[in-house]
C-alpha positions as CSV (number, residue, x, y, z in Angstrom):
1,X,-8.5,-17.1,-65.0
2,X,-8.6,-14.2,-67.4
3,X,-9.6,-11.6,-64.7
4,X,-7.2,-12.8,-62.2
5,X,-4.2,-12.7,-64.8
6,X,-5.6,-9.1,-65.7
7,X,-5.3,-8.6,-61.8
8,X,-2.2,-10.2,-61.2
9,X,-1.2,-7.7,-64.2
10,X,-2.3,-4.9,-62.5
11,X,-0.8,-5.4,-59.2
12,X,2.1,-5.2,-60.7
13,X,1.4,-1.5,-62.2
14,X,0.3,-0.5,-58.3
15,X,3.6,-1.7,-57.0
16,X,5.4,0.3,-59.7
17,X,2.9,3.8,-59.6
18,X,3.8,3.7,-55.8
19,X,7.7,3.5,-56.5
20,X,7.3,5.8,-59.5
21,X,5.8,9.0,-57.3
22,X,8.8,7.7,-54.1
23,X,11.8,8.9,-56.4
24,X,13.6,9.2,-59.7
25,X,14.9,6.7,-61.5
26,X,18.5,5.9,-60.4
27,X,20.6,3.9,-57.6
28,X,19.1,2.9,-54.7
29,X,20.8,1.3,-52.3
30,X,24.6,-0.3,-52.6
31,X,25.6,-3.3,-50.1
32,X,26.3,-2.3,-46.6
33,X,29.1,-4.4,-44.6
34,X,29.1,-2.3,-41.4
35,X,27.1,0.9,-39.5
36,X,27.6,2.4,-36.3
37,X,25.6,4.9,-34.0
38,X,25.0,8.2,-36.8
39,X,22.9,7.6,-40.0
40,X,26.1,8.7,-41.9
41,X,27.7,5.4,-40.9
42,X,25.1,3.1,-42.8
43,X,25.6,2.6,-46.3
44,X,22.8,3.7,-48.5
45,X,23.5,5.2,-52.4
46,X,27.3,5.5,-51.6
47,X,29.1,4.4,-48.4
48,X,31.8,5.4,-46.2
49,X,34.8,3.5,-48.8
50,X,32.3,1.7,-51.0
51,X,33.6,-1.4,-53.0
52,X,31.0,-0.5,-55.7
53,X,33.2,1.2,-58.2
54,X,35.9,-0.1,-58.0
55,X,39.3,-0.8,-60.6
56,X,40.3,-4.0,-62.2
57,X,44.1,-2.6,-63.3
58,X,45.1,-6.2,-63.9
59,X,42.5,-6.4,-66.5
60,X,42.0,-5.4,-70.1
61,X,39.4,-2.9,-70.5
62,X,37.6,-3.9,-67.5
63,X,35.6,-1.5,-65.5
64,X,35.1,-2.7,-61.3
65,X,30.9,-2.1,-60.4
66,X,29.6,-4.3,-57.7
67,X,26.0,-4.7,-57.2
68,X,23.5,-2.4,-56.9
69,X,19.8,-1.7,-56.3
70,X,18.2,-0.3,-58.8
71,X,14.5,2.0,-59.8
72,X,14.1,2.1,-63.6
73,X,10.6,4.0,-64.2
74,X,9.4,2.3,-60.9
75,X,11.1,-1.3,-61.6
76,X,13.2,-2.0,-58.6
77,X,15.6,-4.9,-59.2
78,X,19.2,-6.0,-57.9
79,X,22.0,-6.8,-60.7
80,X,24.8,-9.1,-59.5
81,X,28.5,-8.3,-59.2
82,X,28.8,-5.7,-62.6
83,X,32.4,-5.6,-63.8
84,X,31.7,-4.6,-67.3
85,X,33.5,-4.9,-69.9
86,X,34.3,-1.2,-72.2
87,X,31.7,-2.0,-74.9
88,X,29.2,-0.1,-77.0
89,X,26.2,-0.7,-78.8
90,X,26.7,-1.5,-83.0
91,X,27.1,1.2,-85.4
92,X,26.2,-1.1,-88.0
93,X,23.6,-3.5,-87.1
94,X,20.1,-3.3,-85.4
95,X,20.3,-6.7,-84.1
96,X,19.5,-7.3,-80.6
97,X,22.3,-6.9,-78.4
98,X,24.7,-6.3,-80.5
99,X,27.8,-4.7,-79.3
100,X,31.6,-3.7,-80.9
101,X,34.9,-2.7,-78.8
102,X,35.4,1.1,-78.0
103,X,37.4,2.7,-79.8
104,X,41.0,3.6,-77.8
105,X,43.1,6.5,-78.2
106,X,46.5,6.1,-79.9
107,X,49.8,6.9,-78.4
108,X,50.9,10.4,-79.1
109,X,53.4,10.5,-81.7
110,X,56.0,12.4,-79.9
111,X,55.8,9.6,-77.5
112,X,56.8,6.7,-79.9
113,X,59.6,9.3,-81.8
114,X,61.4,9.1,-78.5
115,X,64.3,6.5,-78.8
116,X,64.6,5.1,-75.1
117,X,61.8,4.1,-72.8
118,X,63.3,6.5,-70.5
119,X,62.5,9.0,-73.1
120,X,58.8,7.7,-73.9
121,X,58.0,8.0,-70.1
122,X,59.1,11.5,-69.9
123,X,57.1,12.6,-72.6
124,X,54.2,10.7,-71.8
125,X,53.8,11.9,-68.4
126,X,54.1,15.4,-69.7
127,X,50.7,14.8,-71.9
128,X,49.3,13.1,-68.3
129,X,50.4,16.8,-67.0
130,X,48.5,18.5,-69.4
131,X,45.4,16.7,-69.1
132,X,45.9,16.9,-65.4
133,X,45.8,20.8,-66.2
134,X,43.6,21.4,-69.0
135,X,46.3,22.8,-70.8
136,X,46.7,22.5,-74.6
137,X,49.3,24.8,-75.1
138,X,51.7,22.7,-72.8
139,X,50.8,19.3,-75.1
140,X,47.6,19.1,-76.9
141,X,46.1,16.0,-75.1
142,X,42.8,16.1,-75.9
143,X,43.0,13.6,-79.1
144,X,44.8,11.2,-76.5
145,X,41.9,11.6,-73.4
146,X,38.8,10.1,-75.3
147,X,35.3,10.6,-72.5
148,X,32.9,8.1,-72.9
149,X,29.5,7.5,-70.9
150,X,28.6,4.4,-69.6
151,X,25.0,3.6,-68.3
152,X,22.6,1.0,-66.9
153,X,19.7,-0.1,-69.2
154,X,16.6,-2.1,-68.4
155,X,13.6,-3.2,-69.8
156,X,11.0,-6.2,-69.7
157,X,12.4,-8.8,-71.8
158,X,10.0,-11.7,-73.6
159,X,13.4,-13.7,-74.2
160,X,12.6,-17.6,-72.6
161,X,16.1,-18.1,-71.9
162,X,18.1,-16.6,-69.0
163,X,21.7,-14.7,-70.2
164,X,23.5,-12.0,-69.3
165,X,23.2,-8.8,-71.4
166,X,26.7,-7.7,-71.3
167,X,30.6,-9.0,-70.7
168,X,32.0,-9.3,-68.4
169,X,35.4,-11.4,-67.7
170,X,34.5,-12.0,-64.2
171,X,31.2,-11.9,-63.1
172,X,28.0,-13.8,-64.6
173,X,24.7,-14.6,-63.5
174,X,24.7,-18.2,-61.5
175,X,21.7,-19.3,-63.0
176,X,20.4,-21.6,-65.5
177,X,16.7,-20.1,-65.8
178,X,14.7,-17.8,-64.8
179,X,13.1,-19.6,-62.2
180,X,16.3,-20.9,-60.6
181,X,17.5,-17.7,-60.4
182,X,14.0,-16.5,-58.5
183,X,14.6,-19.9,-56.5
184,X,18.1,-18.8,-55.5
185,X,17.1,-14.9,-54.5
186,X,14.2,-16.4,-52.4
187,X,16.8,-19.0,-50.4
188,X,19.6,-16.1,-50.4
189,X,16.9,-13.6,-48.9
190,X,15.5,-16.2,-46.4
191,X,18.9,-16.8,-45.3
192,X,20.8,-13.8,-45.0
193,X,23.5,-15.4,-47.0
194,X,24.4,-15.0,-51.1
195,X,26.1,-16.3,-53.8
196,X,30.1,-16.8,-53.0
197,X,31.1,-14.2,-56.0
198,X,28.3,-12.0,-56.1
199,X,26.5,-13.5,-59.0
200,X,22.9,-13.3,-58.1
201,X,20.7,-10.5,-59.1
202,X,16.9,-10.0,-58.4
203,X,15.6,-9.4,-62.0
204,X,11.1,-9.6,-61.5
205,X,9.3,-11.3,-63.3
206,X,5.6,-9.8,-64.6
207,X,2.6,-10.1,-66.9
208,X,2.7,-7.8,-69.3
209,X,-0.2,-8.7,-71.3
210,X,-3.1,-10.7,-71.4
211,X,-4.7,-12.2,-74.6
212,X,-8.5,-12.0,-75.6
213,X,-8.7,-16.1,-74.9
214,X,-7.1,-15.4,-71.1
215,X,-3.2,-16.6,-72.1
216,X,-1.1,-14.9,-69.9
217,X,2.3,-13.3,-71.4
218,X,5.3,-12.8,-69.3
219,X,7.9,-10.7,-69.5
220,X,11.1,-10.9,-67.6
221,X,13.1,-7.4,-66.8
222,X,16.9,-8.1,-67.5
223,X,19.6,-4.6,-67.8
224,X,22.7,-4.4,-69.2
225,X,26.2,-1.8,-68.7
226,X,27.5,-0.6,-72.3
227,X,29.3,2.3,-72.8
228,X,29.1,5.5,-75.6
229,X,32.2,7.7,-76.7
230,X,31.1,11.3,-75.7
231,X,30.7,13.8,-79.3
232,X,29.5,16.5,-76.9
233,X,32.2,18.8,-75.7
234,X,32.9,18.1,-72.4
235,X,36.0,19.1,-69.9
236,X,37.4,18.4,-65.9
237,X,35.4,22.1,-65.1
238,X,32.3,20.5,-66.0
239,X,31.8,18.9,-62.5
240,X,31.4,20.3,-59.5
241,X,30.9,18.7,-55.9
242,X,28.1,17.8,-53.8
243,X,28.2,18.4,-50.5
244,X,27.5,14.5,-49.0
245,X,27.8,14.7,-45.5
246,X,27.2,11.2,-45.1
247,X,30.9,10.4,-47.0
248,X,32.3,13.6,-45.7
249,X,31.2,13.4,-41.7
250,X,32.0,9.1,-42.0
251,X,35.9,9.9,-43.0
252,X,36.2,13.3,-41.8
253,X,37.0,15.2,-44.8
254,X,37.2,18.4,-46.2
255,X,35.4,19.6,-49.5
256,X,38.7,19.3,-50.8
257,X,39.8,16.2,-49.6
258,X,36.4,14.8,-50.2
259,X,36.8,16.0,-54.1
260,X,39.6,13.8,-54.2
261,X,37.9,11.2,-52.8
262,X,36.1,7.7,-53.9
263,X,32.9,8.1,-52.9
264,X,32.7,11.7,-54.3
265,X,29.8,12.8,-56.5
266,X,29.2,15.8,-58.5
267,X,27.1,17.9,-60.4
268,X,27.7,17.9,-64.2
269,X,26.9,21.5,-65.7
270,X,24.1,22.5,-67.6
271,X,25.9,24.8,-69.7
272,X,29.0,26.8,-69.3
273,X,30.8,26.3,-66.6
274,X,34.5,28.2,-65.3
275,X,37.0,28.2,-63.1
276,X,39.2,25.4,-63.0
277,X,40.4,24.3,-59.9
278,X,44.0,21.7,-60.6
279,X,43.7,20.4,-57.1
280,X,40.5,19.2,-57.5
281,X,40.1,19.2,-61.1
282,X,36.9,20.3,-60.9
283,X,35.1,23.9,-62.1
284,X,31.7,25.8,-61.3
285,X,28.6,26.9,-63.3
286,X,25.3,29.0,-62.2
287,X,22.9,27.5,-60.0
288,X,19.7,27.7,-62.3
289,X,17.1,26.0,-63.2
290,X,16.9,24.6,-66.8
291,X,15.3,22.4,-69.5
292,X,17.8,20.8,-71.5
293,X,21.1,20.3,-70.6
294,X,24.9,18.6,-71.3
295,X,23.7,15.4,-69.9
296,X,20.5,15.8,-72.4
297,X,22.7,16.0,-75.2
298,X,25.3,13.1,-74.0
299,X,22.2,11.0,-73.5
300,X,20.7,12.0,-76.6
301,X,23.7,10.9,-78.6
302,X,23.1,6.8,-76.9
303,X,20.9,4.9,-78.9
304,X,18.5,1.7,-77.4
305,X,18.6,-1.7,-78.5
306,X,17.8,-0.9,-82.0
307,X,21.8,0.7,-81.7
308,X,23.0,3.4,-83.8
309,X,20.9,2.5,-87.4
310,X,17.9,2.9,-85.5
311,X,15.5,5.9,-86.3
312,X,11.8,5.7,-84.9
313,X,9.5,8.4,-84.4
314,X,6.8,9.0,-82.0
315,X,2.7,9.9,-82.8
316,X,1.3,8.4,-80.0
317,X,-2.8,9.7,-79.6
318,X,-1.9,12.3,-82.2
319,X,0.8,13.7,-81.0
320,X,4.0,13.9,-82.9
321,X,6.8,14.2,-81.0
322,X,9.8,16.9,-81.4
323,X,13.3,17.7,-79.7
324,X,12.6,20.1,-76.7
325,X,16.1,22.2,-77.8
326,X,15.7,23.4,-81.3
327,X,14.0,26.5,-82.1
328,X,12.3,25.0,-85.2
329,X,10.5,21.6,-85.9
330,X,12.6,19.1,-85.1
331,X,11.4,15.5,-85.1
332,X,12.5,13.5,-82.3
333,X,14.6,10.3,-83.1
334,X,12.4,8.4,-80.0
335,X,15.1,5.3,-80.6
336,X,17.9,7.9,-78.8
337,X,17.8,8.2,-74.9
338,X,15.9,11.6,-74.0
339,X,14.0,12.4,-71.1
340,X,11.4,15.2,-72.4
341,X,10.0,16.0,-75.8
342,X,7.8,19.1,-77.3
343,X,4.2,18.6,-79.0
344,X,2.6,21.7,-81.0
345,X,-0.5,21.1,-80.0
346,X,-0.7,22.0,-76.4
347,X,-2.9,19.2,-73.6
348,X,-5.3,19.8,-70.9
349,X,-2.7,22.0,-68.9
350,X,-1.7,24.1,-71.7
351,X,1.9,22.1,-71.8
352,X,4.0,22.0,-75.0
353,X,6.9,20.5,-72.9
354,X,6.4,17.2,-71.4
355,X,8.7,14.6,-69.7
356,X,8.6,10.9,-70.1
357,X,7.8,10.5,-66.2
358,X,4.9,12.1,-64.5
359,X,7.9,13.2,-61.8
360,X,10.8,11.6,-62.8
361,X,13.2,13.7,-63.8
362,X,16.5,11.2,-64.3
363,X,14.4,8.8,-66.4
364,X,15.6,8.5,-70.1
365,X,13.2,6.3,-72.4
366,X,14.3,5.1,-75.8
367,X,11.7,3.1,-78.4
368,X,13.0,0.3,-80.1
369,X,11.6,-2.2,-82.7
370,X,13.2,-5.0,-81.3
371,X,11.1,-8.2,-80.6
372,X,13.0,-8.9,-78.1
373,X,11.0,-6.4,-75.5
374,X,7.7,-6.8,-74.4
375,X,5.3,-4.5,-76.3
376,X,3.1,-1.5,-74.2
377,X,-0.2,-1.3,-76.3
378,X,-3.6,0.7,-76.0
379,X,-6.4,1.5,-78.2
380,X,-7.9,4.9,-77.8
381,X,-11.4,5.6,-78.4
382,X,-13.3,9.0,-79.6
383,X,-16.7,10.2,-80.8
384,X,-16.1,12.1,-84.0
385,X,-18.3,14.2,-86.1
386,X,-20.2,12.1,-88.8
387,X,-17.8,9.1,-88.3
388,X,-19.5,7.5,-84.6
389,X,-16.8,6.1,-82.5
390,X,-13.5,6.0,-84.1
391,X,-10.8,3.6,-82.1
392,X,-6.9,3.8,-83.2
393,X,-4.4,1.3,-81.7
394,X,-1.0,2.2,-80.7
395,X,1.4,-0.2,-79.4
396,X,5.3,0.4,-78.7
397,X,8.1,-0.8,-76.9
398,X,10.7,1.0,-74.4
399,X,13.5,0.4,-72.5
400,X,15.0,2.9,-69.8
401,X,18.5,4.0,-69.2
402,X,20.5,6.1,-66.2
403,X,24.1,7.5,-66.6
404,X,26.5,5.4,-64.4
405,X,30.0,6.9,-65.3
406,X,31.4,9.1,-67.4
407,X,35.3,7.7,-68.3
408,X,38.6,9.4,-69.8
409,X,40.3,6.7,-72.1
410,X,44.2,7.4,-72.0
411,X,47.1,6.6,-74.1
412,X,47.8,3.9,-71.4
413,X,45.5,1.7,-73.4
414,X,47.1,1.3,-76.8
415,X,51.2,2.2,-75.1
416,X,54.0,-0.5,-74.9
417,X,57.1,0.4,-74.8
418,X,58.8,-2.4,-74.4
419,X,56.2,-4.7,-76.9
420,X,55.4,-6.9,-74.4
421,X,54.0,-10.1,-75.9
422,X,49.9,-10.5,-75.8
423,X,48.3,-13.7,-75.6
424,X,44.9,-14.8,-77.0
425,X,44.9,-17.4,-73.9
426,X,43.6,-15.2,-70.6
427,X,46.0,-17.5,-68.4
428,X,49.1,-18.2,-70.3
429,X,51.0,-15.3,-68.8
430,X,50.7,-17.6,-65.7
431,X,51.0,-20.7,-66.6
432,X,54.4,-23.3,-65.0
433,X,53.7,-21.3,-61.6
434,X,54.6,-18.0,-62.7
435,X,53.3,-15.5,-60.5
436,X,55.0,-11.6,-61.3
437,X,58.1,-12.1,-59.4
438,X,60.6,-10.2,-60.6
439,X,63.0,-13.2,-61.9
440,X,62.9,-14.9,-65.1
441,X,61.6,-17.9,-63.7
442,X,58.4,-16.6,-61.9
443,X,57.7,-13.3,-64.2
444,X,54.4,-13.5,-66.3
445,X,55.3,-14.9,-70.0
446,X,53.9,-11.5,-71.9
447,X,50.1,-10.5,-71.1
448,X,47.0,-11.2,-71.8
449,X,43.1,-9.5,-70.9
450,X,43.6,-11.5,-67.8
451,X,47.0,-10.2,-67.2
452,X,47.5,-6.9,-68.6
453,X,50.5,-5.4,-67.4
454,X,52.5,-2.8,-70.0
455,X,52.9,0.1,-68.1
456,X,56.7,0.5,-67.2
457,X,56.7,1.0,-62.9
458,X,58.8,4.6,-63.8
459,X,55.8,6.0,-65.4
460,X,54.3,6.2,-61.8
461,X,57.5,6.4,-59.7
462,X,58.8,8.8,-61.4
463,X,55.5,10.8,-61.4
464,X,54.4,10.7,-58.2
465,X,57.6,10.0,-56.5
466,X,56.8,6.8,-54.5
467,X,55.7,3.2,-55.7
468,X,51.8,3.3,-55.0
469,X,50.9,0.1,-55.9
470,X,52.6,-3.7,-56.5
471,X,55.4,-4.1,-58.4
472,X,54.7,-7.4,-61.3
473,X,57.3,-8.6,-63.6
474,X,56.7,-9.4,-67.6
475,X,59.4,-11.4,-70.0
476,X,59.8,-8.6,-72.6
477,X,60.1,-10.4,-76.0
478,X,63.7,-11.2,-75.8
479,X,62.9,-13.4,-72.1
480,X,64.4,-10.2,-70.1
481,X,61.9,-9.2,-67.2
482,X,60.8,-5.6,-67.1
483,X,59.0,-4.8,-63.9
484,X,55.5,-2.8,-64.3
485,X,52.9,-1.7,-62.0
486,X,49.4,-2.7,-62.1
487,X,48.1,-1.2,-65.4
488,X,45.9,1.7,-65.2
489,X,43.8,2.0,-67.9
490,X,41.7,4.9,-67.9
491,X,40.6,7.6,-65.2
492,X,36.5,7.4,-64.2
493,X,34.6,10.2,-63.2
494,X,31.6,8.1,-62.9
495,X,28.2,9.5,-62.0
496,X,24.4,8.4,-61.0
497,X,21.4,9.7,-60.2
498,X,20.3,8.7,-56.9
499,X,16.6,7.3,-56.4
500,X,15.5,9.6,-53.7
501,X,12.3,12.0,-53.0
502,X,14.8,14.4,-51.4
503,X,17.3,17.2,-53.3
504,X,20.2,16.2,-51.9
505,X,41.0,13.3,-60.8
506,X,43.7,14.3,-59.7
507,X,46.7,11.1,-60.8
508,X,46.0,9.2,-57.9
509,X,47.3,5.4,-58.0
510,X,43.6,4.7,-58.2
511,X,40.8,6.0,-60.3
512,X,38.3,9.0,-58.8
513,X,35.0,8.6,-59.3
514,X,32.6,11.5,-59.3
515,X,28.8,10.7,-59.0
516,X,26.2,13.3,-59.9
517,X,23.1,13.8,-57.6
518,X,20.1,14.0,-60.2
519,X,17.5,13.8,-57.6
């Protein structure tokens, strides 16, 4: 029984060598719903209108992800419907999972000093036109347009119970174990069919270790979406466009047009990058080939599950690891998401240089001290010199991240002009059939993270000239209704790396989102 769990073990590490040396790390697939007679018409890492990032403007803080397949450091798994909440890890505690709201950027004072709403839209738009332009002089918005990067991280769990890993107001995993889950993805493979709201996801199951008296120990892989606010400096010229002619050729679009578009994705610079283009809001930077870049350092600043307290280091067979970027010895803080480190004592090939992946170039790795994840051990073994055979034991644990989306917070978040009541109940805006109509009697009673409408529908009307999306009605806090739009919250220029062995916003009513090729 021993050998075959050791066997069982290792089939396991075949299945994930052979997915390691297919691709990188990153998205694999996203649901498909039609195709057609050209390639370009099947879905495969984005689609021809994808609903796989997607906006929730009804809902506080609420990002729209649907599901995904996934390669983490050869792990392929399927997550259910995401729609993650805007959380990030603890600055204070190293505890497992634990998480705090992101900070939101305040309203700009010379918004609030205005002394009619009429006033506070005007001068709020014209920050929106100044982020929209990258220009300070006009109104310094960059205190008011917070980035942060949200990501995907995975790992093999040795937690018995079956939970989700994040928030999410909408979506949860229909499961109450671990094996009805695995029950559920066999039926809902057999059958063609799925869970009615998407809340299934194909999370393995594996032995990750077996003990000297044969008793096998399991470890189930389980992910989670939180999100970092971005230290790095970072600006709209920073991204630039790949050509996808899948997106492009299925809805016949210009690079322009396709800038603008849902399904875009783009290139974050290495370095410095120039020439901002408003239409697009995008820049350019050198083709080059390079080391260490912006999304090194972004990455770098995220933490793993021991959070933001956590500071390991790595001297795995004798080899203490340092940061690839600095020109003098700098340790590297292994519990921070990095991709590459630099040893002073060079291996078999000469390298000083090394990445965590043999050929996996979008895989970040971060150590943790956590319980909570299934150890990696070995002992390794050498003759030396008046000492025989000298064994030393080195044992770890690691869980794996990918950028998803990089997000501009706005003064939208923390702005109401017309102090809209908030309710700790989700649905008592709606509550005695009220529905948004635009009469006392069927407007929403106030808001709530169910039901967050604030913006005032002249923000946007007045804007972009036309009413873009539906028109709700609130009770203000003296019963009157004041008509709003759908809230929007923040504006995405999300981004993956795509797992494939080939190189491969403007103020729109809707969010953009821009998706880096990493392959």
């Amino acid at each position: 029984m021993t050998s075959l769990s050791r066997q069982t073990m290792l089939q396991q590490l075949f299945i994930e060598e052979r997915v390691r040396s297919g691709g990188s790390s990153g998205i694999k697939q996203v649901r498909s719903a039609e195709g057609g007679t050209r390639p370009y018409h099947f879905a495969s890492t984005s689609s021809r209108d994808s609903p796989v990032f997607h906006e929730h403007p009804d809902r506080e803080n609420t990002v729209g992800l649907g599901e995904l397949v996934v390669v983490m450091n050869g792990v392929e798994f399927r997550t259910r419907h995401n729609d993650y909440k805007l959380k990030m890890p603890s600055k204070t505690s190293k505890q497992y999972g634990a998480v705090e709201d992101i900070p939101l950027p305040d309203v700009p004072a010379s918004v609030l000093q205005q002394h009619t709403v009429d006033e506070q839209i005007s001068e709020m738009q014209e920050y929106f036109k100044a982020f929209h332009q990258q220009n300070v002089t006009h109104r310094d918005y960059k205190p008011y347009f917070k980035p942060v990067m949200c990501y995907l991280e995975g790992g093999w769990t040795t937690e018995a119970a079956l939970k989700d890993l994040y928030e999410s107001d909408t979506h949860h995993i229909d499961a109450t174990s671990w094996d009805d889950l695995q029950e559920k993805i066999r039926f809902s493979s057999a059958a063609g069919t799925g869970s009615p709201h998407s809340d299934y996801a194909f999370l393995p199951r594996t032995i990750t270790n077996v003990t000297e008296d044969g008793e096998p120990e399991f470890g189930n892989w389980n992910y989670r979406i939180a999100c970092h606010p971005v230290e790095t400096a970072l600006e709209l010229k920073d991204f630039k466009p790949v050509d996808d002619l899948a997106v492009r050729m299925a809805n016949n679009l210009t690079m322009t047009q396709y800038a603008n578009h849902q399904e875009a994705r783009f290139y974050l610079t290495p370095d410095i990058s120039f020439a901002y283009q408003e239409k697009t809001q995008t820049g350019s930077f050198a083709e080059k080939r390079y080391l260490h870049g912006k999304l090194d350092e972004i990455m770098f600043e995220i933490p793993g599950k021991d959070n933001y307290p956590g500071y390991l280091e790595d001297n795995n067979f004798e080899r203490l690891k340092h940061r690839v970027e600095t020109k003098n010895k700098t340790v590297l803080n292994v519990a921070r998401y990095h991709r590459h480190y630099r040893s002073f004592q060079s291996d078999a090939s000469g390298l000083l240089i090394r990445n965590r992946g043999f050929s996996d170039p979008a895989m970040y790795v971060a150590a943790t001290s956590n319980p909570e994840i299934a150890k990696s051990a070995a002992k390794d073994c050498h003759n030396e010199r008046g000492k025989g055979l000298v064994c030393k034991y080195y044992e770890a644990r690691y869980t794996y991240a990918v950028p998803l989306e990089i997000i501009w917070l706005t003064p939208l978040h923390k702005w109401n002009p017309y102090n809209i009541h908030s309710s700790s109940g989700v649905n008592v805006p709606s509550l005695h059939q009220r529905n948004g109509g635009l009469d006392a009697a069927h407007a929403y009673n106030g808001t709530s993270s169910g039901y967050f409408f604030r913006t005032p529908v002249d923000f946007y009307s007045k804007f972009d000239g036309q009413h873009l999306v539906e028109e709700v009605g609130v009770l203000d806090a003296h019963g009157n209704v004041s008509s709003r739009f759908i809230c929007l919250l923040s504006f995405q220029y999300s981004f993956t790396v795509v797992h494939t062995n080939s190189c491969s916003p403007p103020l729109h009513s809707k969010t953009i989102h821009h998706i880096i090729n990493k392959a």
